[in-house]
N, C-alpha and C positions, 0 to 999 in steps of 0.2 A: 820296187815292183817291176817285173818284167816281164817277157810275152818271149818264150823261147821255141824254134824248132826242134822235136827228137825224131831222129830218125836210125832205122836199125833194120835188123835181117831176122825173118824166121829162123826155126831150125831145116826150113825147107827150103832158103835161100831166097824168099819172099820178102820185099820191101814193106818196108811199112814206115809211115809217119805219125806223128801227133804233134798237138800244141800245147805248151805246159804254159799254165801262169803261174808264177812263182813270186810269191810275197809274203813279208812279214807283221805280224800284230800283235801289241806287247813283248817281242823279244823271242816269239814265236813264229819259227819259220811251215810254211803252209804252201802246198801246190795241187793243181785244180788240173785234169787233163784234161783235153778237148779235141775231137778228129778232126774242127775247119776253125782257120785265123781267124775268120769271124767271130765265132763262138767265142775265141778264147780274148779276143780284144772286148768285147762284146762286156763281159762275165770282168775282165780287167777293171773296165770303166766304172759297173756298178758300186766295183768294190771298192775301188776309190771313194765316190762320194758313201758309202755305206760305213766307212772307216773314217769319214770325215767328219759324218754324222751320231759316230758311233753307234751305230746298232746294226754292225757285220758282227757274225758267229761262223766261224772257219766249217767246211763242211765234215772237216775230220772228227770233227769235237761235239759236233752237236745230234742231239737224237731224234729217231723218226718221232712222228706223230703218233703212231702208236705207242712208243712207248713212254710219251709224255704225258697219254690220257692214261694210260694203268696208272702213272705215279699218281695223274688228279684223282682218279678216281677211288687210289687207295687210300688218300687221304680225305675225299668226301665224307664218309660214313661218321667219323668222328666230329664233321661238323652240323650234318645236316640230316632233315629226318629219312628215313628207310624208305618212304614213297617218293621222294626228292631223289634219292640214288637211284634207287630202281630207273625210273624218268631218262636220268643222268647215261645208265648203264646202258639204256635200248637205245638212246639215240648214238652213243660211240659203237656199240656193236652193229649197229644197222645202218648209219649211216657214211659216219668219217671213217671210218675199219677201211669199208669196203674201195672207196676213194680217194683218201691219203694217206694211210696208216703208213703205207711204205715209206713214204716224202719225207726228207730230212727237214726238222725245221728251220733251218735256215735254208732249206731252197723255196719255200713257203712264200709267194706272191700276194699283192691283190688279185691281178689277171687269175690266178690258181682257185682263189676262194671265190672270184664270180663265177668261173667256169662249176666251179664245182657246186653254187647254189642254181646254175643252170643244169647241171645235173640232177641235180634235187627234183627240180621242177618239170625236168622233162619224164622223170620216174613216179610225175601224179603225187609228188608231196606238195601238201596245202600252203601257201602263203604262212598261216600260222607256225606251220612244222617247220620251214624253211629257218624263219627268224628263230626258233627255240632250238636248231642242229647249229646253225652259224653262231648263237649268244654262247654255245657250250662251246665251239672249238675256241672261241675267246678265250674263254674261262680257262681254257688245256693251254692255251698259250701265254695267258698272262703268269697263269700257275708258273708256267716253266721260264716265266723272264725272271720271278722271284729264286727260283732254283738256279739260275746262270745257264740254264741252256739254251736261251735265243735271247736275244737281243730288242728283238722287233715284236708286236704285235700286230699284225697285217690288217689281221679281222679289225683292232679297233684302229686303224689308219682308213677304213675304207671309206673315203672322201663325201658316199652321199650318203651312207649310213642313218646321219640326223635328218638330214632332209627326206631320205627314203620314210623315215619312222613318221613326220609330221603329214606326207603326203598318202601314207597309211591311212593315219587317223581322218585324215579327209572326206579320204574315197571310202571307208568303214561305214559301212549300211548302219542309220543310228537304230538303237531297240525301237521296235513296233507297237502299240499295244492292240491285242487282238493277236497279233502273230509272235512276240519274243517275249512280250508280257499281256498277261491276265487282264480281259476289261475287270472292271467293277461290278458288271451283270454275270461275269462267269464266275468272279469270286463269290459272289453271292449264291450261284446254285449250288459252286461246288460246297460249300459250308454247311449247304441244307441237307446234301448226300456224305457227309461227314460222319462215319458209324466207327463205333468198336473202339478198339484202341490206338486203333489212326487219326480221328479224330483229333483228343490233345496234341500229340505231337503235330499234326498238321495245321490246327488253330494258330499253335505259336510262330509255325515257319511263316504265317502268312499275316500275323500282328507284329510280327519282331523283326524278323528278316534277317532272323538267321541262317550261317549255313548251315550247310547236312552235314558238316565236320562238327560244327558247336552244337545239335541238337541231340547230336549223338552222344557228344562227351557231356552234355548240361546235368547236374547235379543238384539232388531235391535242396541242399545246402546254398544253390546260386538263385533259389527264388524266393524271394521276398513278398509274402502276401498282404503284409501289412503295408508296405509304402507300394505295393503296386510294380514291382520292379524284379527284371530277372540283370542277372550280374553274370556277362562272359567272362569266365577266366579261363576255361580249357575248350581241347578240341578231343576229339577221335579219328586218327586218319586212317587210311585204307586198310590197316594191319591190325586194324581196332586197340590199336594201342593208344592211351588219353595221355594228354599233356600239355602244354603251356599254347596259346595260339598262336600263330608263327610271326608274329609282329606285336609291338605294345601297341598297337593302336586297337589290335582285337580285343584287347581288353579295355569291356563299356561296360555300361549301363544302359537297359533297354525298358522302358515306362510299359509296362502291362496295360491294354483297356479291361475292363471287367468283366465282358463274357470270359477274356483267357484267364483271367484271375479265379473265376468261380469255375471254369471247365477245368484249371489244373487242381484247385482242393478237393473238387468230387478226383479225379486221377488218383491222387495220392493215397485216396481210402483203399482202391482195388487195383493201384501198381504192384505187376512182382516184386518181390522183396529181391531186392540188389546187392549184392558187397561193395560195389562199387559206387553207391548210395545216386543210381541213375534214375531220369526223369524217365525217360524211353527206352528201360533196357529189352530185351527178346524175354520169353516167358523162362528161360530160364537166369535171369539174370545179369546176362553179359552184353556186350554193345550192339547196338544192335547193328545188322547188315546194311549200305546203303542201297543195293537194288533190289533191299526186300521193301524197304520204304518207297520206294517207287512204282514198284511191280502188282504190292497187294495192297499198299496203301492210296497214292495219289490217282496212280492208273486208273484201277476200278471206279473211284470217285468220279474222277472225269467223265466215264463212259457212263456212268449215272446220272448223270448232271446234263447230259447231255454235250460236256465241251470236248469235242470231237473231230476229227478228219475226216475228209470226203468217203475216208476208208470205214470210218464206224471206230478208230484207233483214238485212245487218250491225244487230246489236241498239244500238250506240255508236257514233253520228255523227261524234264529233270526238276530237282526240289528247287535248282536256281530262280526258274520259274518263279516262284512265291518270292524269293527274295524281290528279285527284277518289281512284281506287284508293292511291293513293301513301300520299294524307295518310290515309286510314283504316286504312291497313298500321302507318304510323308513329302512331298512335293506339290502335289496337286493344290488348287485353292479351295478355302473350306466351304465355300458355294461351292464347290464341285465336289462335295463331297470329302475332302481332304483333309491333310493337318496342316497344310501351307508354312509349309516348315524352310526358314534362311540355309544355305547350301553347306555353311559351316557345319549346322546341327545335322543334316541328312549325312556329311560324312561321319560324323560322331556314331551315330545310332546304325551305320552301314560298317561301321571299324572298319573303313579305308585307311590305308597311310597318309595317304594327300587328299589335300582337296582339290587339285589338279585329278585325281583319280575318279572320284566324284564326280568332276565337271565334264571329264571328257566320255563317262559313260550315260549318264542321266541330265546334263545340261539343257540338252534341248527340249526334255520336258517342263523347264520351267516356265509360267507364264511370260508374256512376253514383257506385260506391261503398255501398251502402245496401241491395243486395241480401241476402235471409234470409242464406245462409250469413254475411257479413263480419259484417253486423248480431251475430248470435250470437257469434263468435268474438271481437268486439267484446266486447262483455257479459261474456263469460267472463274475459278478459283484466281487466276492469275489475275485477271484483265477484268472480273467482272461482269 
Protein backbone atom coordinates (compact mmCIF):
# COMPACT_ATOMS: atom_id res chain seq x y z
CA UNK A 1 0.00 0.00 0.00
CA UNK A 2 1.33 3.32 -0.99
CA UNK A 3 0.61 7.00 -1.15
CA UNK A 4 1.96 8.31 -4.48
CA UNK A 5 2.24 11.82 -6.26
CA UNK A 6 0.75 12.21 -9.99
CA UNK A 7 1.48 15.00 -11.61
CA UNK A 8 0.75 16.24 -15.31
CA UNK A 9 -0.13 19.04 -17.79
CA UNK A 10 -3.58 20.11 -19.27
CA UNK A 11 -4.00 20.22 -22.80
CA UNK A 12 -3.64 23.91 -22.08
CA UNK A 13 -0.32 23.66 -20.47
CA UNK A 14 -1.75 23.88 -17.04
CA UNK A 15 -0.19 21.91 -14.01
CA UNK A 16 -1.92 19.95 -12.13
CA UNK A 17 -1.45 17.45 -9.19
CA UNK A 18 -3.05 14.71 -7.29
CA UNK A 19 -2.68 11.96 -4.64
CA UNK A 20 -3.29 8.36 -5.45
CA UNK A 21 -3.46 5.62 -2.74
CA UNK A 22 -2.70 2.60 -4.30
CA UNK A 23 -3.47 -0.87 -2.57
CA UNK A 24 -4.33 -4.17 -2.93
CA UNK A 25 -7.18 -6.67 -1.28
CA UNK A 26 -7.53 -10.21 -2.13
CA UNK A 27 -5.20 -10.14 -5.23
CA UNK A 28 -7.08 -7.07 -6.33
CA UNK A 29 -5.51 -4.08 -7.18
CA UNK A 30 -7.59 -0.67 -6.13
CA UNK A 31 -6.60 3.11 -6.17
CA UNK A 32 -8.45 6.02 -4.49
CA UNK A 33 -7.45 9.79 -5.93
CA UNK A 34 -7.36 12.63 -3.70
CA UNK A 35 -6.27 16.62 -4.49
CA UNK A 36 -4.31 17.07 -0.55
CA UNK A 37 -1.49 14.45 1.00
CA UNK A 38 -3.62 14.66 3.73
CA UNK A 39 -6.66 13.27 2.46
CA UNK A 40 -4.95 10.59 0.80
CA UNK A 41 -2.64 9.43 3.91
CA UNK A 42 -5.76 10.15 5.89
CA UNK A 43 -8.08 7.64 3.69
CA UNK A 44 -4.48 5.28 3.74
CA UNK A 45 -4.64 4.74 7.44
CA UNK A 46 -8.38 3.79 7.60
CA UNK A 47 -7.83 1.30 5.28
CA UNK A 48 -5.30 -0.33 6.73
CA UNK A 49 -7.07 -0.95 9.94
CA UNK A 50 -10.41 -1.59 7.85
CA UNK A 51 -8.36 -4.48 5.95
CA UNK A 52 -7.19 -5.49 9.24
CA UNK A 53 -10.32 -5.69 10.46
CA UNK A 54 -11.94 -6.93 7.50
CA UNK A 55 -14.69 -4.96 6.78
CA UNK A 56 -12.89 -2.49 3.82
CA UNK A 57 -15.16 -2.78 0.51
CA UNK A 58 -12.99 -1.09 -2.39
CA UNK A 59 -14.88 2.13 -3.54
CA UNK A 60 -14.78 0.72 -7.25
CA UNK A 61 -16.81 -2.27 -6.36
CA UNK A 62 -19.17 -1.28 -4.09
CA UNK A 63 -22.87 0.37 -4.65
CA UNK A 64 -24.62 3.65 -3.80
CA UNK A 65 -27.20 3.59 -1.19
CA UNK A 66 -29.54 3.93 -3.55
CA UNK A 67 -29.18 1.18 -5.27
CA UNK A 68 -28.81 -1.19 -2.28
CA UNK A 69 -32.38 -0.04 -1.02
CA UNK A 70 -34.18 -0.77 -4.66
CA UNK A 71 -32.32 -4.37 -4.36
CA UNK A 72 -33.89 -4.34 -0.41
CA UNK A 73 -36.77 -3.20 -1.23
CA UNK A 74 -37.29 -5.53 -4.29
CA UNK A 75 -36.98 -8.28 -2.22
CA UNK A 76 -39.29 -7.02 0.71
CA UNK A 77 -42.50 -7.64 -0.83
CA UNK A 78 -42.03 -11.37 -1.00
CA UNK A 79 -41.29 -11.27 2.66
CA UNK A 80 -43.49 -9.02 4.31
CA UNK A 81 -46.97 -7.56 4.34
CA UNK A 82 -48.02 -4.79 1.55
CA UNK A 83 -48.48 -2.00 4.47
CA UNK A 84 -45.01 -2.93 5.87
CA UNK A 85 -43.51 -2.13 2.15
CA UNK A 86 -45.57 0.68 1.60
CA UNK A 87 -43.92 1.92 5.27
CA UNK A 88 -40.54 0.62 4.03
CA UNK A 89 -41.07 2.54 0.43
CA UNK A 90 -41.85 6.22 2.00
CA UNK A 91 -39.34 6.24 4.19
CA UNK A 92 -36.29 5.30 1.39
CA UNK A 93 -38.06 7.66 -1.01
CA UNK A 94 -38.39 10.54 1.55
CA UNK A 95 -35.91 10.29 3.40
CA UNK A 96 -32.35 8.29 2.71
CA UNK A 97 -32.99 9.14 -1.43
CA UNK A 98 -32.76 12.50 -0.68
CA UNK A 99 -29.48 12.27 1.69
CA UNK A 100 -27.45 9.31 0.72
CA UNK A 101 -28.68 7.75 -2.20
CA UNK A 102 -25.78 9.09 -4.00
CA UNK A 103 -23.00 7.67 -1.25
CA UNK A 104 -21.19 4.75 -1.94
CA UNK A 105 -21.47 2.25 0.64
CA UNK A 106 -18.55 1.94 1.60
CA UNK A 107 -17.91 5.51 2.05
CA UNK A 108 -20.84 5.28 4.61
CA UNK A 109 -19.58 6.45 8.14
CA UNK A 110 -20.90 6.74 11.72
CA UNK A 111 -20.09 10.65 11.66
CA UNK A 112 -22.41 10.25 8.08
CA UNK A 113 -25.33 8.52 9.71
CA UNK A 114 -25.40 11.04 12.82
CA UNK A 115 -25.17 13.90 10.58
CA UNK A 116 -27.72 12.66 8.66
CA UNK A 117 -30.14 11.65 11.74
CA UNK A 118 -29.37 15.44 12.50
CA UNK A 119 -30.74 16.16 9.40
CA UNK A 120 -33.61 14.35 10.01
CA UNK A 121 -34.25 16.18 13.08
CA UNK A 122 -33.47 19.53 11.88
CA UNK A 123 -36.30 18.78 8.85
CA UNK A 124 -39.18 18.55 12.11
CA UNK A 125 -38.98 14.56 11.89
CA UNK A 126 -40.09 13.15 15.23
CA UNK A 127 -37.85 11.11 17.40
CA UNK A 128 -40.14 8.22 16.50
CA UNK A 129 -39.62 8.74 12.62
CA UNK A 130 -35.99 9.24 13.27
CA UNK A 131 -35.38 5.59 14.86
CA UNK A 132 -37.79 3.94 12.05
CA UNK A 133 -35.55 5.96 8.80
CA UNK A 134 -32.15 4.94 10.68
CA UNK A 135 -33.67 0.94 11.70
CA UNK A 136 -34.35 0.84 7.66
CA UNK A 137 -31.08 2.06 6.50
CA UNK A 138 -29.75 -0.83 8.72
CA UNK A 139 -31.98 -3.22 7.18
CA UNK A 140 -30.56 -1.59 3.34
CA UNK A 141 -27.22 -2.28 4.77
CA UNK A 142 -27.26 -5.35 6.52
CA UNK A 143 -29.21 -6.65 3.34
CA UNK A 144 -26.19 -5.72 1.26
CA UNK A 145 -23.50 -7.14 3.67
CA UNK A 146 -25.56 -10.63 2.83
CA UNK A 147 -25.15 -9.65 -0.84
CA UNK A 148 -21.24 -8.81 -0.69
CA UNK A 149 -21.56 -5.36 -1.29
CA UNK A 150 -20.32 -3.72 1.97
CA UNK A 151 -18.57 -5.09 4.55
CA UNK A 152 -19.50 -3.05 7.46
CA UNK A 153 -22.71 -1.99 8.94
CA UNK A 154 -22.17 1.46 10.35
CA UNK A 155 -26.01 1.95 11.46
CA UNK A 156 -25.48 -1.24 13.72
CA UNK A 157 -21.82 -0.20 14.86
CA UNK A 158 -23.23 2.94 16.25
CA UNK A 159 -21.69 2.85 19.67
CA UNK A 160 -24.77 4.56 21.79
CA UNK A 161 -27.38 3.07 19.95
CA UNK A 162 -28.30 0.51 23.05
CA UNK A 163 -27.86 3.07 25.41
CA UNK A 164 -29.63 5.78 23.14
CA UNK A 165 -32.84 3.04 23.01
CA UNK A 166 -32.69 2.45 27.07
CA UNK A 167 -32.51 6.22 27.82
CA UNK A 168 -35.50 6.55 25.32
CA UNK A 169 -37.44 4.36 27.21
CA UNK A 170 -36.75 6.50 30.29
CA UNK A 171 -37.42 9.77 29.21
CA UNK A 172 -40.79 8.15 27.35
CA UNK A 173 -43.81 9.98 29.10
CA UNK A 174 -45.57 6.55 30.61
CA UNK A 175 -49.67 6.15 29.38
CA UNK A 176 -51.72 8.56 31.47
CA UNK A 177 -55.13 7.59 32.34
CA UNK A 178 -57.67 10.23 31.80
CA UNK A 179 -55.24 11.41 28.89
CA UNK A 180 -53.66 8.15 26.71
CA UNK A 181 -56.08 5.95 28.50
CA UNK A 182 -59.76 5.79 29.31
CA UNK A 183 -60.93 6.32 33.17
CA UNK A 184 -63.36 3.78 34.34
CA UNK A 185 -66.04 6.58 34.66
CA UNK A 186 -65.48 7.41 30.82
CA UNK A 187 -65.86 3.82 29.93
CA UNK A 188 -68.70 3.58 31.49
CA UNK A 189 -70.59 6.59 29.71
CA UNK A 190 -69.13 5.84 26.83
CA UNK A 191 -70.91 2.06 26.91
CA UNK A 192 -74.12 3.77 27.94
CA UNK A 193 -74.05 6.06 24.44
CA UNK A 194 -73.17 2.75 22.67
CA UNK A 195 -75.96 2.53 19.70
CA UNK A 196 -76.29 0.78 16.40
CA UNK A 197 -73.89 -1.48 15.09
CA UNK A 198 -71.08 0.17 16.70
CA UNK A 199 -71.93 -0.96 19.71
CA UNK A 200 -70.82 -4.83 19.47
CA UNK A 201 -67.89 -4.15 17.82
CA UNK A 202 -66.93 -1.42 20.37
CA UNK A 203 -68.07 -3.54 23.49
CA UNK A 204 -65.51 -6.16 22.45
CA UNK A 205 -62.47 -3.54 21.66
CA UNK A 206 -63.00 -2.56 25.14
CA UNK A 207 -63.64 -6.31 27.04
CA UNK A 208 -60.84 -7.86 24.94
CA UNK A 209 -58.53 -5.46 23.76
CA UNK A 210 -58.11 -6.04 20.74
CA UNK A 211 -56.64 -4.39 17.89
CA UNK A 212 -58.64 -2.56 14.97
CA UNK A 213 -56.34 -5.04 12.72
CA UNK A 214 -58.01 -8.37 14.68
CA UNK A 215 -61.56 -6.85 14.98
CA UNK A 216 -61.64 -6.16 11.61
CA UNK A 217 -60.43 -9.52 10.46
CA UNK A 218 -62.37 -11.50 13.72
CA UNK A 219 -64.59 -14.21 12.30
CA UNK A 220 -68.35 -15.37 13.55
CA UNK A 221 -66.05 -18.96 13.40
CA UNK A 222 -63.33 -17.41 16.28
CA UNK A 223 -66.14 -16.83 18.94
CA UNK A 224 -67.08 -19.18 21.25
CA UNK A 225 -70.31 -18.55 23.07
CA UNK A 226 -70.40 -21.62 24.98
CA UNK A 227 -66.95 -21.29 26.85
CA UNK A 228 -67.09 -17.56 26.74
CA UNK A 229 -64.21 -17.10 24.50
CA UNK A 230 -63.25 -15.31 21.36
CA UNK A 231 -59.85 -17.07 19.61
CA UNK A 232 -57.47 -14.52 17.61
CA UNK A 233 -56.24 -16.16 14.66
CA UNK A 234 -56.26 -13.49 11.80
CA UNK A 235 -56.06 -9.81 11.17
CA UNK A 236 -57.13 -7.16 8.40
CA UNK A 237 -54.53 -4.73 7.43
CA UNK A 238 -54.78 -1.40 5.72
CA UNK A 239 -55.49 -2.99 2.32
CA UNK A 240 -58.34 -4.93 3.99
CA UNK A 241 -56.76 -7.87 2.93
CA UNK A 242 -57.21 -10.87 6.12
CA UNK A 243 -54.47 -13.10 7.22
CA UNK A 244 -52.42 -14.76 9.65
CA UNK A 245 -51.40 -12.06 12.68
CA UNK A 246 -47.96 -10.76 12.18
CA UNK A 247 -46.35 -12.78 15.26
CA UNK A 248 -47.54 -16.29 16.99
CA UNK A 249 -48.05 -14.65 20.00
CA UNK A 250 -51.24 -12.72 18.34
CA UNK A 251 -52.56 -15.82 18.21
CA UNK A 252 -54.70 -16.22 22.01
CA UNK A 253 -57.31 -16.63 23.47
CA UNK A 254 -59.45 -13.90 24.85
CA UNK A 255 -62.30 -14.84 28.01
CA UNK A 256 -65.54 -12.97 27.09
CA UNK A 257 -67.51 -11.33 30.31
CA UNK A 258 -71.33 -11.83 29.53
CA UNK A 259 -72.65 -8.54 28.63
CA UNK A 260 -70.13 -9.19 25.19
CA UNK A 261 -71.22 -12.68 25.11
CA UNK A 262 -75.12 -11.82 25.09
CA UNK A 263 -74.37 -8.34 22.94
CA UNK A 264 -72.59 -10.58 20.31
CA UNK A 265 -75.50 -13.42 20.03
CA UNK A 266 -78.19 -10.64 19.68
CA UNK A 267 -75.32 -9.31 16.71
CA UNK A 268 -75.18 -12.31 14.96
CA UNK A 269 -79.30 -12.43 14.40
CA UNK A 270 -79.13 -8.88 12.43
CA UNK A 271 -75.27 -9.06 11.20
CA UNK A 272 -74.93 -8.46 7.28
CA UNK A 273 -74.33 -11.67 5.84
CA UNK A 274 -70.60 -11.92 4.87
CA UNK A 275 -68.61 -14.27 2.53
CA UNK A 276 -65.99 -13.73 4.53
CA UNK A 277 -68.00 -15.23 7.56
CA UNK A 278 -67.04 -11.60 9.53
CA UNK A 279 -68.11 -10.32 12.95
CA UNK A 280 -67.93 -6.42 11.86
CA UNK A 281 -68.08 -6.54 8.21
CA UNK A 282 -69.56 -2.94 6.34
CA UNK A 283 -73.37 -3.41 5.23
CA UNK A 284 -72.25 -4.84 2.32
CA UNK A 285 -70.26 -7.37 3.46
CA UNK A 286 -66.61 -6.79 3.09
CA UNK A 287 -63.94 -5.39 5.88
CA UNK A 288 -64.79 -2.96 7.21
CA UNK A 289 -62.84 0.59 6.97
CA UNK A 290 -60.66 1.64 10.02
CA UNK A 291 -61.46 5.35 10.03
CA UNK A 292 -65.05 4.70 9.48
CA UNK A 293 -64.78 2.76 12.95
CA UNK A 294 -63.47 5.75 14.41
CA UNK A 295 -65.13 8.64 12.62
CA UNK A 296 -68.82 7.28 13.02
CA UNK A 297 -68.30 4.89 15.43
CA UNK A 298 -66.23 5.77 18.68
CA UNK A 299 -65.99 9.64 17.76
CA UNK A 300 -69.75 10.21 17.99
CA UNK A 301 -69.90 8.09 21.20
CA UNK A 302 -67.42 10.21 22.85
CA UNK A 303 -69.02 13.51 22.04
CA UNK A 304 -72.37 11.72 23.53
CA UNK A 305 -70.88 10.56 26.51
CA UNK A 306 -69.70 13.52 27.11
CA UNK A 307 -65.64 12.53 26.83
CA UNK A 308 -64.43 15.37 25.18
CA UNK A 309 -61.84 18.32 24.62
CA UNK A 310 -61.78 21.70 25.76
CA UNK A 311 -62.75 21.85 21.82
CA UNK A 312 -66.30 19.98 22.22
CA UNK A 313 -63.92 17.09 19.87
CA UNK A 314 -63.95 13.08 20.74
CA UNK A 315 -61.31 13.09 23.82
CA UNK A 316 -59.57 9.48 22.09
CA UNK A 317 -58.44 9.63 18.66
CA UNK A 318 -57.87 5.91 18.03
CA UNK A 319 -59.40 2.39 18.69
CA UNK A 320 -55.85 1.93 20.72
CA UNK A 321 -57.53 3.91 23.14
CA UNK A 322 -59.78 0.94 24.25
CA UNK A 323 -57.07 -1.44 23.91
CA UNK A 324 -54.66 0.90 26.41
CA UNK A 325 -58.24 0.79 28.71
CA UNK A 326 -58.16 -3.11 28.38
CA UNK A 327 -54.65 -3.75 29.82
CA UNK A 328 -55.36 -1.32 32.81
CA UNK A 329 -58.87 -3.15 33.53
CA UNK A 330 -56.76 -6.45 33.32
CA UNK A 331 -54.14 -4.95 35.74
CA UNK A 332 -55.82 -2.95 38.00
CA UNK A 333 -56.75 -4.65 41.67
CA UNK A 334 -60.21 -6.16 41.88
CA UNK A 335 -61.07 -3.51 44.73
CA UNK A 336 -60.49 -1.18 42.28
CA UNK A 337 -62.61 -2.52 40.13
CA UNK A 338 -60.21 -4.73 38.05
CA UNK A 339 -59.14 -8.31 37.13
CA UNK A 340 -55.71 -7.98 38.99
CA UNK A 341 -54.40 -10.03 36.66
CA UNK A 342 -49.97 -11.39 37.11
CA UNK A 343 -48.08 -9.45 34.17
CA UNK A 344 -47.51 -12.96 32.37
CA UNK A 345 -51.26 -13.25 31.79
CA UNK A 346 -51.78 -9.53 30.74
CA UNK A 347 -49.17 -10.29 28.03
CA UNK A 348 -50.99 -13.30 26.88
CA UNK A 349 -54.36 -11.70 26.64
CA UNK A 350 -52.63 -8.24 25.02
CA UNK A 351 -50.60 -10.99 22.30
CA UNK A 352 -47.52 -9.12 22.97
CA UNK A 353 -44.25 -10.90 21.93
CA UNK A 354 -42.43 -10.36 25.20
CA UNK A 355 -43.23 -9.73 28.48
CA UNK A 356 -40.35 -7.21 28.48
CA UNK A 357 -43.11 -5.47 25.95
CA UNK A 358 -45.75 -5.61 28.41
CA UNK A 359 -43.68 -4.24 31.10
CA UNK A 360 -42.15 -1.44 29.47
CA UNK A 361 -45.60 -0.15 28.34
CA UNK A 362 -48.22 -0.83 31.14
CA UNK A 363 -45.64 -1.65 34.19
CA UNK A 364 -46.10 1.19 35.93
CA UNK A 365 -49.60 0.64 36.27
CA UNK A 366 -49.19 -2.18 38.38
CA UNK A 367 -50.00 -1.83 42.06
CA UNK A 368 -47.16 -1.17 44.02
CA UNK A 369 -47.55 -3.27 46.70
CA UNK A 370 -45.91 -1.10 49.55
CA UNK A 371 -48.66 0.93 50.42
CA UNK A 372 -49.20 2.07 54.53
CA UNK A 373 -52.12 -0.23 54.88
CA UNK A 374 -50.14 -3.86 53.29
CA UNK A 375 -46.85 -2.37 54.76
CA UNK A 376 -48.66 -2.80 58.25
CA UNK A 377 -50.59 -5.79 57.85
CA UNK A 378 -47.12 -6.96 56.58
CA UNK A 379 -45.55 -6.18 59.87
CA UNK A 380 -48.10 -7.55 61.83
CA UNK A 381 -48.29 -10.82 60.06
CA UNK A 382 -44.50 -10.94 60.67
CA UNK A 383 -43.74 -9.81 64.04
CA UNK A 384 -47.11 -10.05 65.50
Amino acid sequence: MSVRKREWETRKGEAREAWIVDYSVNGSQHIKTFKRKKDADAYQAQVRVDISKGVHTAASRSATVAQAGMKWLSDAGERLEPATVESYQQHFNQHILPYLGHLKLSALTIPIVRNFMDWLRADKRSAAMIKRVVGDLGSILADAQERGLVTQNVVRSLSHRKKQRASDRRQKSVLKVGIDIPSPQEIRAIVTHLQGRWRPLLLTAIFTGLRASELRGLQWSDADFKKGEIHVRRRADKFNNTGNPKSAAGQRVVPMPPLLVNTLREWKIRCPQSQLDLVFPTGKGGVENHANIVQRGLAPAQIAAGVVTKGGKAKYTGLHALRHFYASWCINRTEDGGLGLPLKVVQHRLGHSSIQMTSDVYGHLFPSGDDGAELAAAQKALLG
